[in-house]
PQR file with spaces between the fields and no chain letter, atoms N, CA, C, O and H, PARSE charges and radii, in Angstrom:
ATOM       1  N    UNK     1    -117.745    5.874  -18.727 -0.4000 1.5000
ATOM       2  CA   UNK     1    -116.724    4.906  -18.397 -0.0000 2.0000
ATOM       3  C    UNK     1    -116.768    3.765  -19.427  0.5500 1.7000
ATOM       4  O    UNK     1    -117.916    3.472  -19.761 -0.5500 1.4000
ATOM       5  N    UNK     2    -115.821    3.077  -19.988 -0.4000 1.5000
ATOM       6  CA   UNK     2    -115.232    2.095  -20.866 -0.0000 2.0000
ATOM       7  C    UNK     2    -116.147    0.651  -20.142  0.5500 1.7000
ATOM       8  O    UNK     2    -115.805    0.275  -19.021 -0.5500 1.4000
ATOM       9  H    UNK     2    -114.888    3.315  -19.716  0.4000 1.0000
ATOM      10  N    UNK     3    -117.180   -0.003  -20.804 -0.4000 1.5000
ATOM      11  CA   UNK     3    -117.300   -1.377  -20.180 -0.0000 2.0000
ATOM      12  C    UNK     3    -117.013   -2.282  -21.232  0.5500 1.7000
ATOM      13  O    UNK     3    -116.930   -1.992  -22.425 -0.5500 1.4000
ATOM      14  H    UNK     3    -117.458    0.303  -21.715  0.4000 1.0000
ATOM      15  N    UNK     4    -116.866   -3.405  -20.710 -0.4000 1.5000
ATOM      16  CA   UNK     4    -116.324   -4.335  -21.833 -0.0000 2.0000
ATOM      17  C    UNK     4    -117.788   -5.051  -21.740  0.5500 1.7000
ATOM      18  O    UNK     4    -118.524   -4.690  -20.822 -0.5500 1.4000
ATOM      19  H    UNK     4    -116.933   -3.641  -19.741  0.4000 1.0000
ATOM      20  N    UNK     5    -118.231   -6.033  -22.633 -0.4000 1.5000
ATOM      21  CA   UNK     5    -118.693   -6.456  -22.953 -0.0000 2.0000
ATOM      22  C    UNK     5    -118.610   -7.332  -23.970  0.5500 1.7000
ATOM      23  O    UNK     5    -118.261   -7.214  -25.145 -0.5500 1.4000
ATOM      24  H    UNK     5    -117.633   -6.326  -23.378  0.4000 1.0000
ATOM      25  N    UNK     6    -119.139   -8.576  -23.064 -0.4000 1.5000
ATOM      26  CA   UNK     6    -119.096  -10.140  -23.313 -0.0000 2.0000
ATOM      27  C    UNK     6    -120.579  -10.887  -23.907  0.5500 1.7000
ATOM      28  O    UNK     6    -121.327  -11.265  -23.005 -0.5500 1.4000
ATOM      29  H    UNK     6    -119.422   -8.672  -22.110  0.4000 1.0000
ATOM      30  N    UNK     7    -120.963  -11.080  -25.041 -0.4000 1.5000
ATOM      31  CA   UNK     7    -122.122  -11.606  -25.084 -0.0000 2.0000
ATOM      32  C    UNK     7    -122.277  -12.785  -24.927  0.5500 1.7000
ATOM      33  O    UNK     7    -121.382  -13.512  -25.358 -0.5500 1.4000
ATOM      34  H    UNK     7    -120.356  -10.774  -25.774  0.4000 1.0000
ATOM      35  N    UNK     8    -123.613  -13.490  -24.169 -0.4000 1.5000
ATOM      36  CA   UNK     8    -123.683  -14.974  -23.988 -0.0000 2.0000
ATOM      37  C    UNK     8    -123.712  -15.589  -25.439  0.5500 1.7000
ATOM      38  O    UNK     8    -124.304  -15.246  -26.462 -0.5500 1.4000
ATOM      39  H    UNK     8    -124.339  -12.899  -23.820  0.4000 1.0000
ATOM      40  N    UNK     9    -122.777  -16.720  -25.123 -0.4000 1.5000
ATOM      41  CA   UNK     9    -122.611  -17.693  -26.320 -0.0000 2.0000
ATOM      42  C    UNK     9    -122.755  -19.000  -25.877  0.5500 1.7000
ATOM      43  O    UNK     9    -121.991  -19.485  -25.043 -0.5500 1.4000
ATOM      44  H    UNK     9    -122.296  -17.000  -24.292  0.4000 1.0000
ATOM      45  N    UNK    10    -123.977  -19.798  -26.538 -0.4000 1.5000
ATOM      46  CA   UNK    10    -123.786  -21.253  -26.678 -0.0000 2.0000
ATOM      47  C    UNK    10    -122.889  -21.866  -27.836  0.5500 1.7000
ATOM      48  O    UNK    10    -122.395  -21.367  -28.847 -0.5500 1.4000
ATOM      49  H    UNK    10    -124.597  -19.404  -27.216  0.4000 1.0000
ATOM      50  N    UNK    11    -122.872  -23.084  -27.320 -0.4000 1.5000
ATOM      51  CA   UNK    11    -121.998  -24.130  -28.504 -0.0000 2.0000
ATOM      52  C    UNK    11    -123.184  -24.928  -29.207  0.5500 1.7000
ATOM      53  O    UNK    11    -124.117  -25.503  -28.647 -0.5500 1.4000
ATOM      54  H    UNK    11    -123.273  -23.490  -26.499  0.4000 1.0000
ATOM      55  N    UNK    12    -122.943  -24.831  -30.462 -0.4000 1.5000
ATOM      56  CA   UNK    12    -124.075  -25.860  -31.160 -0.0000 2.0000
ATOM      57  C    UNK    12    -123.606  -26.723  -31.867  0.5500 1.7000
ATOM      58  O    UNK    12    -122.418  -26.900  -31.598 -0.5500 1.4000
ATOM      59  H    UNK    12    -122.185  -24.363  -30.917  0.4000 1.0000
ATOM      60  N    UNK    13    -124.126  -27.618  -32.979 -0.4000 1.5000
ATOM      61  CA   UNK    13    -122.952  -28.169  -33.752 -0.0000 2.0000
ATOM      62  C    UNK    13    -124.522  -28.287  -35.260  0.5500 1.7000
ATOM      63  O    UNK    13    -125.711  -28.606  -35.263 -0.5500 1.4000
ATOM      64  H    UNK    13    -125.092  -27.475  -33.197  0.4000 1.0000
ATOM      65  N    UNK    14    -123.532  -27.821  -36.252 -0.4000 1.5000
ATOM      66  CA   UNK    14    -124.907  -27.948  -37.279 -0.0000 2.0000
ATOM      67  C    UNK    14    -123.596  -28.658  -38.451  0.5500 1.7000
ATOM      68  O    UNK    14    -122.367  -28.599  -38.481 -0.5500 1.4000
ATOM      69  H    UNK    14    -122.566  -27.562  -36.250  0.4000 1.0000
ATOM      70  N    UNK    15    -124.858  -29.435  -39.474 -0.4000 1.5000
ATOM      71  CA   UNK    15    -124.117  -30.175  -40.759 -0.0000 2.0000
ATOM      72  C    UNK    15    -123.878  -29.343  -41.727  0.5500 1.7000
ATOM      73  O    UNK    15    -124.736  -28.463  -41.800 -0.5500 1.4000
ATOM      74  H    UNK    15    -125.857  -29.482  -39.450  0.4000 1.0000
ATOM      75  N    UNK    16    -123.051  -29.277  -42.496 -0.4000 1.5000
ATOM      76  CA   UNK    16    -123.278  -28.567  -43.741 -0.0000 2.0000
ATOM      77  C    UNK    16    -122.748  -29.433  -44.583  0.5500 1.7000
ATOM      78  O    UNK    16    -122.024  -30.415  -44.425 -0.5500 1.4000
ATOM      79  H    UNK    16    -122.354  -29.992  -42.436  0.4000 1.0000
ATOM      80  N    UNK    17    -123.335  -28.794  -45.727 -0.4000 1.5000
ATOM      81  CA   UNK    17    -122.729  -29.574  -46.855 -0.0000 2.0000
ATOM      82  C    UNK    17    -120.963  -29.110  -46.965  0.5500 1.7000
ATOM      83  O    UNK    17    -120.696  -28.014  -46.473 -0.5500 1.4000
ATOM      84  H    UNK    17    -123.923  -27.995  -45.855  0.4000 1.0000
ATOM      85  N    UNK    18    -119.982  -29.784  -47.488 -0.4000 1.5000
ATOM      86  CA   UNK    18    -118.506  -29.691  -47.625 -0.0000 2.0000
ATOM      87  C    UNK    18    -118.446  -28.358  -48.229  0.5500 1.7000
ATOM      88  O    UNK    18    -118.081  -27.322  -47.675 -0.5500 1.4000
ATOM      89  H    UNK    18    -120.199  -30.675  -47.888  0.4000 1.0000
ATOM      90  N    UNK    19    -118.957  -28.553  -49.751 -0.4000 1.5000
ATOM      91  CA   UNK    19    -118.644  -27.172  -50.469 -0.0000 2.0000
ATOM      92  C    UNK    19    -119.022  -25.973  -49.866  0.5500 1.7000
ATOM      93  O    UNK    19    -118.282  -24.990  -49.817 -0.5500 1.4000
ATOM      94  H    UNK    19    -119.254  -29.395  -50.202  0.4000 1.0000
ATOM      95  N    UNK    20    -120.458  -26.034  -49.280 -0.4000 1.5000
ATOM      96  CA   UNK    20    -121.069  -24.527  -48.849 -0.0000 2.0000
ATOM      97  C    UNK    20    -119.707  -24.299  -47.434  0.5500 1.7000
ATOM      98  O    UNK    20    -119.366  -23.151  -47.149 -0.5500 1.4000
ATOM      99  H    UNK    20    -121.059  -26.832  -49.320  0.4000 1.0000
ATOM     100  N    UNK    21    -119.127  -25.408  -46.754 -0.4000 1.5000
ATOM     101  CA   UNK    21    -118.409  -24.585  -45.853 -0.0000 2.0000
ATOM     102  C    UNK    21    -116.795  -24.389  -45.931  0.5500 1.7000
ATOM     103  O    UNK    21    -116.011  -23.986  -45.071 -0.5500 1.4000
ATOM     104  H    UNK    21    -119.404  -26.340  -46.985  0.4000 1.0000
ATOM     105  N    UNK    22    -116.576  -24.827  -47.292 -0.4000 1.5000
ATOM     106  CA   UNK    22    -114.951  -24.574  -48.101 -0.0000 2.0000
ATOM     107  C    UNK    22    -115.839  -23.483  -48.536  0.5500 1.7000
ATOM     108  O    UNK    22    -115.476  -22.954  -47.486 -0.5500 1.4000
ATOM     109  H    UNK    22    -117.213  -25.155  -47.990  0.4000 1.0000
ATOM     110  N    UNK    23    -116.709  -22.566  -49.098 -0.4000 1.5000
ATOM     111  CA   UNK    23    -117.083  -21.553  -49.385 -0.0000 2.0000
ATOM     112  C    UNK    23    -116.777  -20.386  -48.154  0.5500 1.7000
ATOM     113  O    UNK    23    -116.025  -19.418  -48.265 -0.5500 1.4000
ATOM     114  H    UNK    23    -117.005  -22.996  -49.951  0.4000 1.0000
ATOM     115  N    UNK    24    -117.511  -20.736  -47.064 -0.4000 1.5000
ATOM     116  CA   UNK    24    -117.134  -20.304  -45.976 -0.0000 2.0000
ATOM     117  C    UNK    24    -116.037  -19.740  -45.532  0.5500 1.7000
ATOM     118  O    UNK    24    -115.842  -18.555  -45.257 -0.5500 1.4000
ATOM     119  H    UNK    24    -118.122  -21.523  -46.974  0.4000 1.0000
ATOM     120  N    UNK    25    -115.266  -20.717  -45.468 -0.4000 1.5000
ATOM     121  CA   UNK    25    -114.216  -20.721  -44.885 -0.0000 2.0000
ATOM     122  C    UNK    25    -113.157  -19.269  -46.189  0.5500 1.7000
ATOM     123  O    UNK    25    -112.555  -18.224  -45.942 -0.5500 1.4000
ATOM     124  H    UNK    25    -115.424  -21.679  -45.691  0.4000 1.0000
ATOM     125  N    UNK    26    -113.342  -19.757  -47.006 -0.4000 1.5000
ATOM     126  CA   UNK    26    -113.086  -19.167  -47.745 -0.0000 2.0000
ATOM     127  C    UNK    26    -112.993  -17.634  -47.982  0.5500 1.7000
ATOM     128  O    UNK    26    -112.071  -16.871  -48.268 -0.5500 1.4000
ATOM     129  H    UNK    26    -113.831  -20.606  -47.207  0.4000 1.0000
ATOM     130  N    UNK    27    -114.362  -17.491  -47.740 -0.4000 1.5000
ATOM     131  CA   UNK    27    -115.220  -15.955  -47.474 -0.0000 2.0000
ATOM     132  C    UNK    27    -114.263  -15.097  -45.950  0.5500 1.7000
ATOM     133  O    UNK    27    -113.662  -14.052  -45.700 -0.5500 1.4000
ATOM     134  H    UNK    27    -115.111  -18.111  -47.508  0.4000 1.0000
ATOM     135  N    UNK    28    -114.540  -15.984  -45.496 -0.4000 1.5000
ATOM     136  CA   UNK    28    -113.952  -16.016  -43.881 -0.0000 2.0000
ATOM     137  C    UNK    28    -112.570  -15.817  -43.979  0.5500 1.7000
ATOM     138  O    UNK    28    -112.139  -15.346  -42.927 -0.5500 1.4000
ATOM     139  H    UNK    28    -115.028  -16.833  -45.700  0.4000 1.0000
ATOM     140  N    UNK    29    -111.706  -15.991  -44.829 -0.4000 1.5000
ATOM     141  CA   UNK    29    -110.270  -16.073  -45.255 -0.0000 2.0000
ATOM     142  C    UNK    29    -109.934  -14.138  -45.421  0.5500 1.7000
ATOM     143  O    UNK    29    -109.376  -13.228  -44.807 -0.5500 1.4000
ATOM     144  H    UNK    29    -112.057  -16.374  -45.683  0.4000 1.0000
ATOM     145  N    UNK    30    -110.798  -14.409  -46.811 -0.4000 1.5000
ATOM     146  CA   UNK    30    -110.567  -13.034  -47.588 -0.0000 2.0000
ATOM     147  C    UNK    30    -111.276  -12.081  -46.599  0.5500 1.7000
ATOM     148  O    UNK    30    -110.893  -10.913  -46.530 -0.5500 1.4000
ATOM     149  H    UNK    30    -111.251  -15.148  -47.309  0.4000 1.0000
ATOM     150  N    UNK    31    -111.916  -12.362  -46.116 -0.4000 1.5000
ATOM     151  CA   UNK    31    -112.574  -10.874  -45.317 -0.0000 2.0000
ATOM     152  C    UNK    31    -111.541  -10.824  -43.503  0.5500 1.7000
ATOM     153  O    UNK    31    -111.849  -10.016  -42.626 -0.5500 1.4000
ATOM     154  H    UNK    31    -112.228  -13.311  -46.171  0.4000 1.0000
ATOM     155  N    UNK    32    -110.578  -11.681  -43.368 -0.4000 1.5000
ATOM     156  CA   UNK    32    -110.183  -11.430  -41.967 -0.0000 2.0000
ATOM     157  C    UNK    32    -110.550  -11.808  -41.143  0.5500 1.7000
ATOM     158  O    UNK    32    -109.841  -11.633  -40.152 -0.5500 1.4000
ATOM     159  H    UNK    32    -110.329  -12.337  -44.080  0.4000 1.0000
ATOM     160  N    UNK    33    -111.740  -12.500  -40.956 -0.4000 1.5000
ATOM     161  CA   UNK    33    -112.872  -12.908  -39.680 -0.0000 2.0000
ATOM     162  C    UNK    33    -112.586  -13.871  -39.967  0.5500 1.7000
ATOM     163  O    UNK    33    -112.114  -14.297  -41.021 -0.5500 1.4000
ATOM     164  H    UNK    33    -112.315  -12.642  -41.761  0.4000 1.0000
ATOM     165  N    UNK    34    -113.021  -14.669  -38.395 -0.4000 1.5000
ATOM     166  CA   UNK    34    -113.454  -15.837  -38.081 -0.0000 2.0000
ATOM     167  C    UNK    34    -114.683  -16.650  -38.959  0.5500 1.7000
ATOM     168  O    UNK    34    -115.836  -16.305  -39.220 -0.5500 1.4000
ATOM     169  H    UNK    34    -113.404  -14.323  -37.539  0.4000 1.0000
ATOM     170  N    UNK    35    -114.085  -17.606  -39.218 -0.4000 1.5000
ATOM     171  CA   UNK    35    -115.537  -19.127  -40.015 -0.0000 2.0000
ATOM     172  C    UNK    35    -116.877  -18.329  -39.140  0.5500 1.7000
ATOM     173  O    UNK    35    -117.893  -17.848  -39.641 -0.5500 1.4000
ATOM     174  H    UNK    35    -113.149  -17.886  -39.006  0.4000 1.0000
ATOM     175  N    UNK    36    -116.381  -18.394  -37.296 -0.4000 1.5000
ATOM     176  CA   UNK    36    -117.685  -18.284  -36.744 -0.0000 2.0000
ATOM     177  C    UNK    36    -118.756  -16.864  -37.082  0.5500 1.7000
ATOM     178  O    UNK    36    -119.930  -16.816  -37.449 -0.5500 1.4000
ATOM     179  H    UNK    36    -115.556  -18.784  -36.889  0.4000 1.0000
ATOM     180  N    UNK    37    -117.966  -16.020  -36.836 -0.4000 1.5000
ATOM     181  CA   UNK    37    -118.267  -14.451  -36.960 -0.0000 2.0000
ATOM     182  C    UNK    37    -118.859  -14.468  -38.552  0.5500 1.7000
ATOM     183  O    UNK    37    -119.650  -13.571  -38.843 -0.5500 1.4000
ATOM     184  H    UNK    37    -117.013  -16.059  -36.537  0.4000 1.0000
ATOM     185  N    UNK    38    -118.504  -15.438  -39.561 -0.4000 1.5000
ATOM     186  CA   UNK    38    -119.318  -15.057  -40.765 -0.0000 2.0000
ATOM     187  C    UNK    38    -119.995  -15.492  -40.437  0.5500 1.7000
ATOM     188  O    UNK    38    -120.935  -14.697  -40.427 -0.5500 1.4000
ATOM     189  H    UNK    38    -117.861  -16.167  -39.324  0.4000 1.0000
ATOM     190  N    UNK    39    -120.492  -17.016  -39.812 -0.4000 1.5000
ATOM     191  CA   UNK    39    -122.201  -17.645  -39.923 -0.0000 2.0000
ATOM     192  C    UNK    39    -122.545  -17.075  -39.137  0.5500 1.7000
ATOM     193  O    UNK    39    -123.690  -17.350  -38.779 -0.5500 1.4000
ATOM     194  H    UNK    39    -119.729  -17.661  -39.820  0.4000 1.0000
ATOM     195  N    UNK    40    -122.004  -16.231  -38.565 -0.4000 1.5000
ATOM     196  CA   UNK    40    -123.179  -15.622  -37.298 -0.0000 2.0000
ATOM     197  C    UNK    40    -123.897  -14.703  -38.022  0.5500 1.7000
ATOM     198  O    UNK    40    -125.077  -14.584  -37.693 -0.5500 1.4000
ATOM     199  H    UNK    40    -121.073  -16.007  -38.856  0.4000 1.0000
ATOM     200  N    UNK    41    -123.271  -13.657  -39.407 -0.4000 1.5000
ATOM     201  CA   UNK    41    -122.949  -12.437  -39.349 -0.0000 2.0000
ATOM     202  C    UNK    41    -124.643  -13.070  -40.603  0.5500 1.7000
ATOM     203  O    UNK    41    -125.790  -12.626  -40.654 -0.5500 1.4000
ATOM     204  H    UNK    41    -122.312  -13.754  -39.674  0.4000 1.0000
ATOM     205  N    UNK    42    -124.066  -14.034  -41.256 -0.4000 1.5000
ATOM     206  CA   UNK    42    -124.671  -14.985  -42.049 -0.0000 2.0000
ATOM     207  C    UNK    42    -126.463  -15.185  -41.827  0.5500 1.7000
ATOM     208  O    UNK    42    -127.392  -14.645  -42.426 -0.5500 1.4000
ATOM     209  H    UNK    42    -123.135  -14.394  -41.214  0.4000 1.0000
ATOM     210  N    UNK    43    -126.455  -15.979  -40.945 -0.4000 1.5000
ATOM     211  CA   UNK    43    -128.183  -16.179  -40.093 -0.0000 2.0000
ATOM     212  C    UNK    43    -128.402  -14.647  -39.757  0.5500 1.7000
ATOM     213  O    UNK    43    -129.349  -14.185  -40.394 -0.5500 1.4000
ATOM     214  H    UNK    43    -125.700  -16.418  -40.458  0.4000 1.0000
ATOM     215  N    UNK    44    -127.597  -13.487  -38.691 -0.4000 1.5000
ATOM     216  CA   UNK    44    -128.721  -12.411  -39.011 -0.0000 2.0000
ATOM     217  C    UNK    44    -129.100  -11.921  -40.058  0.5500 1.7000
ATOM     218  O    UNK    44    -130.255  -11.522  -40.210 -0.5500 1.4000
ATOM     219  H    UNK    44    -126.828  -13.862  -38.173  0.4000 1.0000
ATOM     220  N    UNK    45    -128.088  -11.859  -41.068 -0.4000 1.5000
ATOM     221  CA   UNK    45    -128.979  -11.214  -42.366 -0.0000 2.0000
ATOM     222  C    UNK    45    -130.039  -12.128  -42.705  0.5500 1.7000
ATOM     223  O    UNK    45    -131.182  -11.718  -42.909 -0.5500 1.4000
ATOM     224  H    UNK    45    -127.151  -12.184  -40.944  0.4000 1.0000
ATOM     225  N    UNK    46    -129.725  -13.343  -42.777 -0.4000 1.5000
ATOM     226  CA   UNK    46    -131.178  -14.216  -43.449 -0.0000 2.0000
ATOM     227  C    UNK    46    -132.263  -14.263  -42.630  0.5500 1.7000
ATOM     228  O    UNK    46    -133.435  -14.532  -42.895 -0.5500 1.4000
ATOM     229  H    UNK    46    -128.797  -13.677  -42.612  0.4000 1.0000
ATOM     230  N    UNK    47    -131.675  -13.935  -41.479 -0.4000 1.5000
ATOM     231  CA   UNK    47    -133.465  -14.112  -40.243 -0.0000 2.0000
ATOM     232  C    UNK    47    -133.908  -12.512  -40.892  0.5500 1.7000
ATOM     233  O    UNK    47    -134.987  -12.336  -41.458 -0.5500 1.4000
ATOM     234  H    UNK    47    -130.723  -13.716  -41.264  0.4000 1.0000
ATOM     235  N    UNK    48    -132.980  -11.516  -40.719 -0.4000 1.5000
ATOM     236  CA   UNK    48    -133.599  -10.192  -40.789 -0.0000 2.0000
ATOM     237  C    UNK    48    -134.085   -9.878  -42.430  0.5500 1.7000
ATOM     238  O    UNK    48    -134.516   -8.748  -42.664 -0.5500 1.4000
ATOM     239  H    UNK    48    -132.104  -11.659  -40.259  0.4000 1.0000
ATOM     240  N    UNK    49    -134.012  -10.870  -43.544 -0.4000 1.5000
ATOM     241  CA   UNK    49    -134.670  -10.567  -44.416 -0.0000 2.0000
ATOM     242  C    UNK    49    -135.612  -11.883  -44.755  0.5500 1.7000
ATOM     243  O    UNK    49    -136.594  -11.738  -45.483 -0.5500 1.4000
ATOM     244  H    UNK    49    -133.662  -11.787  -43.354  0.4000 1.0000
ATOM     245  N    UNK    50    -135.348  -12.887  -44.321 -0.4000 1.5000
ATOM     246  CA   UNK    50    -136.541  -13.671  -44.517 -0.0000 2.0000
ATOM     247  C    UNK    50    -137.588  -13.432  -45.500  0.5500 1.7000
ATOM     248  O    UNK    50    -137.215  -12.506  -46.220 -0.5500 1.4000
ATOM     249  H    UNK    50    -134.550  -13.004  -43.729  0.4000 1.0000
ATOM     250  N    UNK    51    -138.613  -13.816  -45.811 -0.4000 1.5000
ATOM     251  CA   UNK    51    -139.426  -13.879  -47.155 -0.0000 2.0000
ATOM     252  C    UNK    51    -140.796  -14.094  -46.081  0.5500 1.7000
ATOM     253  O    UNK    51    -141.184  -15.256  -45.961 -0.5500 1.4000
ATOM     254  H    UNK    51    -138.916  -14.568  -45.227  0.4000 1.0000
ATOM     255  N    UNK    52    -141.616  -12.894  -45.217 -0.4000 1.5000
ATOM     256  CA   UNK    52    -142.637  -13.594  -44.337 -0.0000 2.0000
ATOM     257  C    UNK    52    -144.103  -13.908  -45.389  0.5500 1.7000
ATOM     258  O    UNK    52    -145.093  -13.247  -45.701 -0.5500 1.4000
ATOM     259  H    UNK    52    -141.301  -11.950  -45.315  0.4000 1.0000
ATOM     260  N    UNK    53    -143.777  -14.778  -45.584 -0.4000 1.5000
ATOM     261  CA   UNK    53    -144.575  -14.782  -46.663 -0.0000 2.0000
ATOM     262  C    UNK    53    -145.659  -15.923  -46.022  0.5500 1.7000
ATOM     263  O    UNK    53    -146.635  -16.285  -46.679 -0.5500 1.4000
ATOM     264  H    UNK    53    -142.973  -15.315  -45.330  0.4000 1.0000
């Protein structure tokens, strides 16, 4: 059977610098997605490659 599925989402609020998020936004333009859906998409790759050094 078809379930939908909703994942829990908080609201946060983080700074960025101007350029890195006119970059963003940008990225976010040309690829179709949402600003949000890239930084999300964004932090898992960098948590999942991290440097455990």
């Amino acid at each position: 059977m078809f379930k939908i599925e909703k994942p829990e989402m908080i609201n946060k609020t983080f700074r960025l610098p101007l350029e890195l998020v006119q970059r963003l936004q940008k990225e976010a333009q040309n690829k179709e997605i949402s600003l949000n859906n890239l930084v999300m998409q964004c932090c898992e790759y960098a948590l999942k490659n991290i440097d455990k050094k």
